[in-house]
C-alpha positions in Angstrom: -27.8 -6.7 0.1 -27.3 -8.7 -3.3 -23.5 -10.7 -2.7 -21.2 -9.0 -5.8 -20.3 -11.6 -8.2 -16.6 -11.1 -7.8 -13.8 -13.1 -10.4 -10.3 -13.8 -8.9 -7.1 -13.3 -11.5 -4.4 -15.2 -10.3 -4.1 -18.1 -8.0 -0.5 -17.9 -6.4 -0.3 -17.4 -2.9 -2.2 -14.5 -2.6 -5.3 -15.3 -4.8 -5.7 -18.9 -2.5 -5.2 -16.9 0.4 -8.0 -14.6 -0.8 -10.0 -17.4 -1.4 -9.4 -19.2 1.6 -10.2 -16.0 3.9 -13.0 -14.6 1.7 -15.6 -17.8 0.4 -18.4 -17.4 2.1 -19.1 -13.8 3.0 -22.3 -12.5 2.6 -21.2 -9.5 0.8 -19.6 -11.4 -2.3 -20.1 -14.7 -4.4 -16.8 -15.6 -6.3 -18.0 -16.5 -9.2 -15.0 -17.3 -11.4 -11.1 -17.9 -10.9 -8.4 -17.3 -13.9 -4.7 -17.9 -14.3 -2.9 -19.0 -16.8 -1.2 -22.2 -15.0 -4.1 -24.3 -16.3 -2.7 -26.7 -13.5 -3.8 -24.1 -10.9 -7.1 -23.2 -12.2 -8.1 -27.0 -12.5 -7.3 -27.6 -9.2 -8.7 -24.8 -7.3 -11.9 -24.9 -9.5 -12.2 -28.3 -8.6 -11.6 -27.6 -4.2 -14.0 -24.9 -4.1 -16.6 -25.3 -7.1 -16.1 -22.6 -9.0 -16.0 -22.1 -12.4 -12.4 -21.6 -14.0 -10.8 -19.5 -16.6 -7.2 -19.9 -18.3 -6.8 -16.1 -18.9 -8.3 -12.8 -17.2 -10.1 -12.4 -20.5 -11.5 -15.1 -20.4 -13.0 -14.7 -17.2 -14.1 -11.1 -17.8 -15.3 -11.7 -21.4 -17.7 -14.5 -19.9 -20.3 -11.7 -18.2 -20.0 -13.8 -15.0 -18.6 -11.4 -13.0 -19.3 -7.7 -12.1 -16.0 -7.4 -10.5 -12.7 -8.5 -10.7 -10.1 -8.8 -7.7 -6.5 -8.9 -9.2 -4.0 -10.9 -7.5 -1.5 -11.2 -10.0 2.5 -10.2 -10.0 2.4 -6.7 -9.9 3.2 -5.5 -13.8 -0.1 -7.4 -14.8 -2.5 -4.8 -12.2 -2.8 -2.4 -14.9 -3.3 -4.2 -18.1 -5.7 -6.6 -16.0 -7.4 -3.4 -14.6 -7.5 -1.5 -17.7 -9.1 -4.5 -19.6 -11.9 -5.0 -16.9 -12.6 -1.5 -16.5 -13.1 -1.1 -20.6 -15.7 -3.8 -20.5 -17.2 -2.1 -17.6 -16.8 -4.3 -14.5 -15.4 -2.9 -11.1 -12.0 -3.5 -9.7 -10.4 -4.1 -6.6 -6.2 -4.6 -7.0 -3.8 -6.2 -4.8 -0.7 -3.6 -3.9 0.5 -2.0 -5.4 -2.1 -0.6 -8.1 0.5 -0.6 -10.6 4.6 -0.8 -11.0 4.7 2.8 -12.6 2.7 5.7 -11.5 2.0 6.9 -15.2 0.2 3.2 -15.1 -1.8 4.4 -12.0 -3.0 8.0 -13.9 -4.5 5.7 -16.5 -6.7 3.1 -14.3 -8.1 6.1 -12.3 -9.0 8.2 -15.7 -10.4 5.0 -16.9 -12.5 4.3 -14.1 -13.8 7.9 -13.8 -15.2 7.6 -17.7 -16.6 3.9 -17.3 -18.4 4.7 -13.7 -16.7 2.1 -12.4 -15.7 1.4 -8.7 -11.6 1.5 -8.7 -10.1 0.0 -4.9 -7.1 -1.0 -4.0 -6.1 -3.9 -0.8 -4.6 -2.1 1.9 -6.2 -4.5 4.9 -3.5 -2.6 7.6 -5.8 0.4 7.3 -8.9 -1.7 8.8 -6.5 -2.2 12.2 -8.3 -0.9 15.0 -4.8 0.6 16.6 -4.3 2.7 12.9 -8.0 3.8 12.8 -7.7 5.1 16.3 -3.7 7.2 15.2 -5.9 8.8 12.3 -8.8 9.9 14.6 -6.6 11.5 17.2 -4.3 12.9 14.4 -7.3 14.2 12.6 -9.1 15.4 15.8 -5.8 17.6 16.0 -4.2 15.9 19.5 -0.4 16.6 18.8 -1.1 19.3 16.7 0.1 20.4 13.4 2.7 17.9 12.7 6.5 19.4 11.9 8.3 15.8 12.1 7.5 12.3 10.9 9.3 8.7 10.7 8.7 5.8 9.6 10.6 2.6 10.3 9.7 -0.3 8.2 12.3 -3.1 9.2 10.3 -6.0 9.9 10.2 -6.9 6.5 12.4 -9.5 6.3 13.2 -11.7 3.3 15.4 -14.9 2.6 17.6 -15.5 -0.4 15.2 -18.7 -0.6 12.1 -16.4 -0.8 13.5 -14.5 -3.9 14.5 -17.4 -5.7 10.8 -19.0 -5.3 10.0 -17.5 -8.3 11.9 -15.7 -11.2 9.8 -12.8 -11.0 10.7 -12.3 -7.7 13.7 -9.2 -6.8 13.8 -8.0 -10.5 13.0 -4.6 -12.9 10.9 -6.8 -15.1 8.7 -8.9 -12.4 8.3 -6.4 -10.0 9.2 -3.0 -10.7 11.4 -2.5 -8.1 12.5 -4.5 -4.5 11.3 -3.8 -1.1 9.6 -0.5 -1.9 7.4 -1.9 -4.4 6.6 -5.7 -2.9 7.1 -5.1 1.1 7.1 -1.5 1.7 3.5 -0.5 -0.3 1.4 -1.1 3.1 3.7 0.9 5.0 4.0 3.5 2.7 0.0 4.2 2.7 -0.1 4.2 6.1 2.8 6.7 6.3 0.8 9.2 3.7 -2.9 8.4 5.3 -1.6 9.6 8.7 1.0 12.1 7.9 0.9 13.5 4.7 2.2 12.6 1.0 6.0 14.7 0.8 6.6 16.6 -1.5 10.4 16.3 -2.3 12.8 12.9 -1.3 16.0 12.2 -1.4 16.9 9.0 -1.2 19.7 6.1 -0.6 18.9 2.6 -2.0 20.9 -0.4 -1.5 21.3 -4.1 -2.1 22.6 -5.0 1.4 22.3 -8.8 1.9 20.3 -10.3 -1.3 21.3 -11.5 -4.9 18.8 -9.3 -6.4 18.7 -6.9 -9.2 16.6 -4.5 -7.2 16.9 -3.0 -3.9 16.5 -4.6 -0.2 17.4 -1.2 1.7 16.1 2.2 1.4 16.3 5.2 3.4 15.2 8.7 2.9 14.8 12.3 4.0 11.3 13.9 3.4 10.7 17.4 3.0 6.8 18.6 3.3 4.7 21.5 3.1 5.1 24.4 5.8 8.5 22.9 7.5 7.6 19.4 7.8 10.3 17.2 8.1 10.2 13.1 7.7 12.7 10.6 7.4 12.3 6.6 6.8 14.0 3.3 5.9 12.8 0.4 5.4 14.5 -2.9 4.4 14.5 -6.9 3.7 17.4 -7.5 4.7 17.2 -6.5 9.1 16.6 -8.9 12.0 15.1 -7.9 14.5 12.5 -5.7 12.5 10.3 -3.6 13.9 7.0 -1.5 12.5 6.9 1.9 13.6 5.6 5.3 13.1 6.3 8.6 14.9 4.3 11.7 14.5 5.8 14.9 16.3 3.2 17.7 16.6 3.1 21.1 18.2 1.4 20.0 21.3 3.0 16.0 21.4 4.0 13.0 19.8 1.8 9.7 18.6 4.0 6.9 17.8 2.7 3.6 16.6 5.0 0.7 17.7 4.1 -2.7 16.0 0.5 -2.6 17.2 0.7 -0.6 20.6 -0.4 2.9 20.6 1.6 5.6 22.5 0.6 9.4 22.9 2.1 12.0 24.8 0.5 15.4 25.2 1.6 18.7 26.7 -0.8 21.7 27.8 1.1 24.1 25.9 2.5 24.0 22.3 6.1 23.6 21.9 6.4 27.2 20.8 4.8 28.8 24.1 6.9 26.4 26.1 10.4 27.5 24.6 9.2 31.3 24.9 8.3 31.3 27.9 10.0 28.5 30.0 12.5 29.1 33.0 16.1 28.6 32.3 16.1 24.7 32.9 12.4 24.2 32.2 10.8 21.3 30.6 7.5 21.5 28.7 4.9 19.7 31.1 3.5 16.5 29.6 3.0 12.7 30.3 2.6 9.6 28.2 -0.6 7.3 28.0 -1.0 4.1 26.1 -4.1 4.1 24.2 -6.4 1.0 24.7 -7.8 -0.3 21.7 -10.8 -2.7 21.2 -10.5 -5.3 18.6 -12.5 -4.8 15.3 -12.9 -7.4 12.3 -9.8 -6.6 10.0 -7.8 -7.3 7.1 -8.0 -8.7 3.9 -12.1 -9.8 4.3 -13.0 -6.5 5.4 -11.5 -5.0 2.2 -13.6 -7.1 0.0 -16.6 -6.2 2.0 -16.3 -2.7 2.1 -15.3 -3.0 -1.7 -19.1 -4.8 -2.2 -21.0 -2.1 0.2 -19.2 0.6 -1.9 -20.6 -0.8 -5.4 -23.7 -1.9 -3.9 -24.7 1.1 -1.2 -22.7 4.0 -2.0 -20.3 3.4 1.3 -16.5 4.9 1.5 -14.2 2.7 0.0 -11.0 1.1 2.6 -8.6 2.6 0.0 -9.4 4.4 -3.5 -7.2 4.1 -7.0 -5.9 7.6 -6.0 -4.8 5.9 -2.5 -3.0 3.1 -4.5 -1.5 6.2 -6.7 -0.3 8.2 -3.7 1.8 5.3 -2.4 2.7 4.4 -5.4 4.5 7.6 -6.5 6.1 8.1 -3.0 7.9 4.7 -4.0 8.7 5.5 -7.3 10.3 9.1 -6.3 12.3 7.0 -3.7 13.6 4.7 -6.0 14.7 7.1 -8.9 16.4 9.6 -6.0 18.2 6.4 -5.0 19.4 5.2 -8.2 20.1 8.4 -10.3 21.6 10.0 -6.7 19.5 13.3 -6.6 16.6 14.9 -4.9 13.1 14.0 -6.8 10.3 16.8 -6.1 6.8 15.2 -6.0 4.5 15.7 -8.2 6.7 13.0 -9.8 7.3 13.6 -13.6 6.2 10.4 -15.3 7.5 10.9 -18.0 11.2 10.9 -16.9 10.1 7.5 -14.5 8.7 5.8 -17.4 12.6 6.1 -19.1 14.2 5.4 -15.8 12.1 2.2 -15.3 12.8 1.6 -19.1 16.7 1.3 -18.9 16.6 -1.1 -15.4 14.2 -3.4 -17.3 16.6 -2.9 -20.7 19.2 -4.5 -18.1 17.7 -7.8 -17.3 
């Protein structure tokens, strides 16, 4: 397979980490870097000899690349995306896709018209232990699932990390707090196992931080056919902990950090409590599911990225993946903040103003 001559936009943490992970995989040549700290560009042009750029437009405009990867704060995804798209180069965003789901509708409908390949980085879905929770929820091993929870604590932030850079914890830069910079990777995972909600109700709070956004969120989910979900998630915990927990007719999978826990029963809940003796208990037992290790995270995104534009392959995550978490976080945040239960599909029009008047604020 021909390597995908790949740009990189933006060279803070992320876009060196990117570069430091992802030079020299067969699947991909980086071909160009861009940001507009001509300090940066200069210097990381010069350590790994490639050309550099002082804007995205530049580098796109230059017909170096046939992709872009966009590593940028998150309110620059879109415009970055739309621009590359236009002028008919694939993309492949950091999380999350965009800061407003309206944002997200227009990158996808974009991509669609130009033929373009739209991704988005979600390396916790190339784990070996989530793979495995999505075959046995798919191959139906607990059953139709009537509860779900999701426990996102281990996300914790300094004061010091926020004030690293003024973008950081505010409407403008980011769009929101946790649920927008932290939460994004849990979030997908969340919908990709169990399901996108389709009504929230949500509490948000600024617990510990001097932020304009929120550090704390919790929320209760309300699905199709009497699902039930609840989940929090927060910067501002210690200890954290990473877990899921999928109730099903006929079990329970729950995913704790990165061990694997299922428990089955021979009958469904519902035969159990119609026919069980006075005192009975459902019959049942735990196992921990043994997982082999598999190559993972951020390089296998860019890989599978290349194989999709190159042979056809599935991508890790889609633009309507990035769009799915995305909307979950922004119905969170404007049940939190306006206090009242948000049905999804999420009207973007009444987002757009909400995200409007906490930007108006700054």
């Amino acid at each position: 397979m021909e390597p995908l001559k790949l740009g990189l936009v933006g060279l803070g943490g992320m876009g060196r980490s990117h570069l430091d992970k992802e030079v020299g995989l067969e699947e991909v040549r980086f071909v160009g870097v861009a940001d507009v700290v001509a300090a940066s560009v200069d210097e990381v042009s010069s350590r790994y000899d490639i050309p550099g750029f002082y804007s995205y437009q530049q580098l796109i405009d230059s017909g170096a690349c046939e992709a872009v990867l966009i590593a940028t704060p998150h309110p620059f995804h879109a415009p970055i995306a739309l621009y590359a798209i236009e002028r008919g180069l694939h993309v492949l965003s950091e999380k999350p896709i965009a800061v407003a789901v309206s944002e997200a509708d227009r990158m996808i409908e974009a991509a669609k018209r130009a033929g373009v390949v739209l991704g988005v980085m979600f390396q916790t879905r190339t784990e070996a232990h989530i793979r495995r929770a999505r075959q046995l929820l798919a191959d139906g091993a607990i059953g139709q699932i009537y509860r779900s929870v999701m426990i996102a604590s281990h996300w914790y932030r300094t004061q010091a990390y926020y004030d690293s850079g003024a973008w950081r914890g505010t409407w403008k830069g980011e769009g929101g707090g946790v649920l927008m910079n932290q939460a994004p990777h849990s979030l997908d995972l969340f919908i990709w196992l169990g399901g996108k909600p389709r009504r929230v109700l949500s509490r948000v709070d600024t617990r510990l931080h001097n932020i304009r956004v929120e550090d704390t969120v919790e929320a209760m989910l309300d699905y199709e056919d009497g699902h039930t979900g609840w989940l929090y998630t927060t910067t501002a915990e210690w200890p954290g902990e990473n877990r899921f927990e999928f109730t099903g007719e006929r079990g329970k999978l729950v995913i704790q950090d990165r061990t694997l826990r299922l428990y089955r029963m021979s009958k469904t809940i519902r035969e159990e409590t119609a026919t069980g003796a006075t005192w009975g208990k459902p019959e049942g037992s735990w196992e921990t599911i043994e997982v082999a290790p598999e190559p993972a995270g951020h390089p296998r995104v860019v890989q599978q990225f290349a194989r999709a534009i190159r042979l056809g392959e599935p991508l890790v995550a889609t633009g309507e993946d990035g769009r799915n978490s995305l909307e979950l976080a922004n119905a969170l945040l404007l049940s939190g903040y306006q206090h009242k239960p948000v049905a999804i599909p999420l009207d973007r029009d009444e987002y757009d103003r909400f995200l409007a008047e906490k930007r108006a604020t700054e």
